[in-house]
N, C-alpha and C positions, 0 to 999 in steps of 0.2 A: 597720666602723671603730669604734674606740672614741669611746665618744658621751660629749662635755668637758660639765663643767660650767659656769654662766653666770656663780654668784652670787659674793658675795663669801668665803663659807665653804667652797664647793667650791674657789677660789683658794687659801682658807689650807689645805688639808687636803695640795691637792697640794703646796703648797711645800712643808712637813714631810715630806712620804714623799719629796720630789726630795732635802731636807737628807739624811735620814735612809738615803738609797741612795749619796751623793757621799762620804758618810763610810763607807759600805762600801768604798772603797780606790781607788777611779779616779774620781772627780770632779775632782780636783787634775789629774791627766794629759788626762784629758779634757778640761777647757778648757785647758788648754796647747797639747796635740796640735793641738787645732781652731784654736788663735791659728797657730802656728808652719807648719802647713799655709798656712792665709790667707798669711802674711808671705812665706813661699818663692812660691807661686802670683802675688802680685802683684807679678812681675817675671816671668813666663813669658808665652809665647803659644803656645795650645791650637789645636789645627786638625782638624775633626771631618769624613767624611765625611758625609751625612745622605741619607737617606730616608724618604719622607711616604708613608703614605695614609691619606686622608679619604673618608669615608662620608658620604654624606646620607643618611636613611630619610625619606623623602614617602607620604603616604595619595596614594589615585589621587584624592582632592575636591585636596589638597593640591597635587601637580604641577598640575591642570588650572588651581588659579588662578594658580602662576607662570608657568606657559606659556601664558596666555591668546593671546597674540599670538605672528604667525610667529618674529617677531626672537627672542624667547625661548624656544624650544622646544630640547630638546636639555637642559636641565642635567645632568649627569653625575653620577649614581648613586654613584661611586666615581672618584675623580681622585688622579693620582700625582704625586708629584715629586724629585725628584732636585738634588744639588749641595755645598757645600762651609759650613760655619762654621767665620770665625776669630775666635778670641777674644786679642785683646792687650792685659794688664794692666800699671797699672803702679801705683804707691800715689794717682797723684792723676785718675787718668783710665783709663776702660776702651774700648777700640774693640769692636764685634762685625760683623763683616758676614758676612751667610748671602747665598751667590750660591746663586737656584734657574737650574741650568744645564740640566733638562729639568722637562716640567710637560703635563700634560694640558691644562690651558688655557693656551694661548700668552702670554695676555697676564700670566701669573704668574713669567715668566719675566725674571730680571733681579737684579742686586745689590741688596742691601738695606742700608742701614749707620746704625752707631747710635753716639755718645759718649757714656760715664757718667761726669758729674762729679760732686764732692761734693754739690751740691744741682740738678742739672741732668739735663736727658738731650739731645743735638742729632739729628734726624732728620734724616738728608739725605732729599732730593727722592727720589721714588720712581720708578721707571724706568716709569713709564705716559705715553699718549698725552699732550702737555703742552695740545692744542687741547680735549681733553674735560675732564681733570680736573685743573688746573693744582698745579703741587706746589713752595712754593717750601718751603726747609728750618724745620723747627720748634726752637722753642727751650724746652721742657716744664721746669716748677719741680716738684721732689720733697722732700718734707718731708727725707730727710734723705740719707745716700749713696748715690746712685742704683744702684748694682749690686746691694746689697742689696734692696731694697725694689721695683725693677722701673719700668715706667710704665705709663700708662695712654695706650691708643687705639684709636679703633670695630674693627670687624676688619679686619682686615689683607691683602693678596694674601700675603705675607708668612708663613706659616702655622708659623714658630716661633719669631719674636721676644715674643710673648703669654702662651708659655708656659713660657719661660727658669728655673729654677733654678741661679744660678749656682755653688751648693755640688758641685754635677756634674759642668761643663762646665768649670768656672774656678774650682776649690777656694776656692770661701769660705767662712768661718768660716761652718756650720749653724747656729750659737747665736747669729747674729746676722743672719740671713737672715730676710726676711718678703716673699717673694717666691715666685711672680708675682704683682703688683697684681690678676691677673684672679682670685686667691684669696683675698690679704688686705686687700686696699683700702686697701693704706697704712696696714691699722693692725698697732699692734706689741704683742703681748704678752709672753709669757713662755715658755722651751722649757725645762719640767722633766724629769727626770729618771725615767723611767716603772716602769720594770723591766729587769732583765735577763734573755735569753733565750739561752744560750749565749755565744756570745764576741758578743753582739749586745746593745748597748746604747739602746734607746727611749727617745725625746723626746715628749715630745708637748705641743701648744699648749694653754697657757692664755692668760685674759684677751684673749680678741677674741670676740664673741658674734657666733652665725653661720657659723663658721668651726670645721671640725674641720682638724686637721692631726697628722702623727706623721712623723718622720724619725728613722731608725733606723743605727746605726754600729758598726762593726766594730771592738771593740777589737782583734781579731789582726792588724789591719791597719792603725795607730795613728788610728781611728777614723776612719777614711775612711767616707762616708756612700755606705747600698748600697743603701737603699728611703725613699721619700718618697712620704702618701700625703695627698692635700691636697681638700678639701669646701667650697663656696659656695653654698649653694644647691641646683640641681641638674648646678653643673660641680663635676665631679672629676678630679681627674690624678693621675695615678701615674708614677714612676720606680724603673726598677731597673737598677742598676749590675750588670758580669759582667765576665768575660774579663781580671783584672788584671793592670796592669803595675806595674814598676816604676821611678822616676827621682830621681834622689839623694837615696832612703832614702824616698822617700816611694810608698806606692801609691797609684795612681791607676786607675780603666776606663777595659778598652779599650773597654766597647762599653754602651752609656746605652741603655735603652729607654724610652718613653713612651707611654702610651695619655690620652688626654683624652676626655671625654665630657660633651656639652650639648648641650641639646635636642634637633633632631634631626641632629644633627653628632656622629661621633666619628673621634678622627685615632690611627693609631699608629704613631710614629716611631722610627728606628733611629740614631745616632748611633756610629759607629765612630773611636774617637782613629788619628787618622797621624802624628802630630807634637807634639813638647814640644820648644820653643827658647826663647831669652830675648830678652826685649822688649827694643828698641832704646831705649838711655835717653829720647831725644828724639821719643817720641811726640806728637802733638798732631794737633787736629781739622784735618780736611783736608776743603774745598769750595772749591770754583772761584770767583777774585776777583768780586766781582759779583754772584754768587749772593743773589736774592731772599732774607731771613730773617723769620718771623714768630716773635716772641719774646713768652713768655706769661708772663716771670719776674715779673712785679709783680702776678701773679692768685694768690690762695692756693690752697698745690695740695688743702686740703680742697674748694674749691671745682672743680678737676681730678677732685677722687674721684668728686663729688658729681654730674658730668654723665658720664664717662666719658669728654669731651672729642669730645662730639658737637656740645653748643651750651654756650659757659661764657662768663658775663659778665664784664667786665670789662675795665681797658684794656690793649690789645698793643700791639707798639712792631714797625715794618718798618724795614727799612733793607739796605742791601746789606754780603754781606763783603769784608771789606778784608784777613784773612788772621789773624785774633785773635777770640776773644769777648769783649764789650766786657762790664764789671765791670756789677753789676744797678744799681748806683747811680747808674754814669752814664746809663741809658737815655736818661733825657728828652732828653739832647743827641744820641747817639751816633744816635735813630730818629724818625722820626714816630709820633706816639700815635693811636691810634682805640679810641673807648671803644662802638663798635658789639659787637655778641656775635660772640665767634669760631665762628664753624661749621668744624667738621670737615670735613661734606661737604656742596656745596652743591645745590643744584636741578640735575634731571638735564639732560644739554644738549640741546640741539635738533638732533641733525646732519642733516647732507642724505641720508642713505642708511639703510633698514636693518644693511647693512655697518656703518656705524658705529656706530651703537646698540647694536647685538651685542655687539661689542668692549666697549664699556661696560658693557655690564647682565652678562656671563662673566665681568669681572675676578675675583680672588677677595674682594673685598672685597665684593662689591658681596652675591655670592652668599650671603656669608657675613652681609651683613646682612640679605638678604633672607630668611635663614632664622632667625636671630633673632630677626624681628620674627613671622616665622611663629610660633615657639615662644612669643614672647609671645598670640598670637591662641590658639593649643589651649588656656595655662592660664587665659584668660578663657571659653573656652568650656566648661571643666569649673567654673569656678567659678558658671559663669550656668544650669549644667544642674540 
């Protein structure tokens, strides 16, 4: 991967050679192209087949300490999954919901659903046990248009909402994409103008330190974006578009791959498009009246970046819904305030059965954090050797 600069003279070197490439003859098209794509897409809905698999790699010291106990034994080496994402945009609000409609562990089995508002994102309740891990819907504050930019939350049973690129799945403008949070942490730089490589034109990230990134576009296809390669750390993702269609003038893939890789987790998913229709004007968020809400809109989402939205300080507002989301200003009336830390996930329960425990500690969330935290433990243990 081409290795960005940090400073502030590596930023001005690239904006000159981005000038000095856009005035080679398609710079002007190219942001056009990438607006006019955006503008058409946000009034479609995309509906994707999908297919997962995930890898764990465990040392044999490594599984023996998550499988210390009977309840835990068995994590699965390699888990599958299976099911549908639809994506429905519209200019002021985006729906996503990914049903996993098969899944090697059962309890990952279930719709998922997401709304992207201009400075918002609502997570409905997650389809897990409600007596184990109680789930009433989230109300997450995002610096700026939430499809762009993504959210933030611990891992997921969910295994492709974390890693979403919506320039892919839901044509949006590349050049203004800074997404998934799980890559740029909500911060925003700059996608100059790299080189061209045949009918393939290169972007790549400046001004976010930490962070490489390149997303690359096809002028013979009016830049529709075909490879995306993105660096945090030690997660990286990839995307590669193939298989194109096409729907009123515009091409689109039919078929999105992705591989991700951290720590000892790597996933590679298949996305196959079935459908391009137009969003019913009258989209709006949909939860069952009464439906518990925990709303974190009055916490700065630096401070969202800052925890990952495991534990963030600050005060949240509950209240049930009544069929609207209530404007941020009004909260103080609209909920009760508690200025205790929001935890994401709480102390494990106490059930009566190994059976139940199990189910708990399998989720994929749970998995997923538990190897996490492993991954955190190796690189303390090479830094202490």
């Amino acid at each position: 991967m081409h290795k960005l600069g940090t400073g502030s003279a590596a930023l001005l070197i690239a904006a000159i050679w981005s000038m000095l490439l856009l005035k080679a003859g398609y710079g002007d098209s190219l942001s056009k192209a990438c607006q006019q794509r955006d503008a058409w897409s946000s009034h479609r809905t995309f509906v994707w087949d999908v297919a997962i698999t995930v890898s764990v790699r465990l040392t044999p010291a490594e599984r023996k300490m998550l499988e210390s106990t009977p309840s835990t034994k068995g994590i699965p080496a390699q888990r599958q999954l299976e099911g549908r994402l639809v994506v429905m945009r519209t200019p002021s609000l985006t729906y996503m919901g990914h049903e996993q409609a098969r899944a090697t562990i059962a309890q990952q089995v279930g719709r998922y659903e997401y709304w992207f508002g201009q400075d918002f994102v609502v997570v409905a309740p997650y389809p897990l046990d409600s007596q184990n891990m109680p789930q009433p819907a989230l109300v997450i504050p995002t610096p700026s248009d939430a499809l762009y930019v993504g959210f933030f939350m611990p891992p997921l049973p969910d295994e492709l909402a974390l890693v979403l690129h919506p320039s892919f799945i839901a044509g949006a403008n590349p050049l203004r994409v800074f997404a998934p949070a799980s890559i740029f942490q909500w911060h925003k730089g700059a996608w100059n103008v790299s080189e061209r490589r045949g009918n393939m034109v290169v972007l790549r990230l400046a001004g976010v330190p930490g962070v490489e990134a390149e997303c690359w576009l096809d002028a013979s296809r009016r830049f529709a974006p075909t490879l995306f390669k993105g660096r945090q750390g030690t997660f990286t993702l990839e995307y590669t578009a193939s298989d194109w269609q096409m729907a009123d003038g515009w091409w689109l893939p039919g078929r999105v791959s992705i591989h991700r890789e951290g720590g000892a987790v790597s996933s590679d998913m298949v996305l196959t498009l079935r459908q391009v229709a137009k969003t019913p004007a009258d989209l709006h968020i949909v939860l069952p009246r009464g439906q518990p809400i925990t709303d974190l809109r009055d916490i700065p989402p630096e401070s969202i970046a800052a925890s990952g939205l495991m534990l963030v300080q600050g005060s949240t507002y509950h209240y049930t819904w009544s069929g609207s989301l209530p404007p941020k200003g009004t909260l103080p009336v609209a909920g009760m305030r508690t200025s205790q830390p929001f935890r994401m996930v709480g102390p494990p329960p106490q059930p009566a059965s190994d059976h139940h425990l199990l189910k708990w500690l399998l989720s994929g969330a749970i998995i997923a954090a538990a190897v996490g935290a492993l991954w955190y433990w190796r690189l303390k243990v090479k830094k202490t050797a």
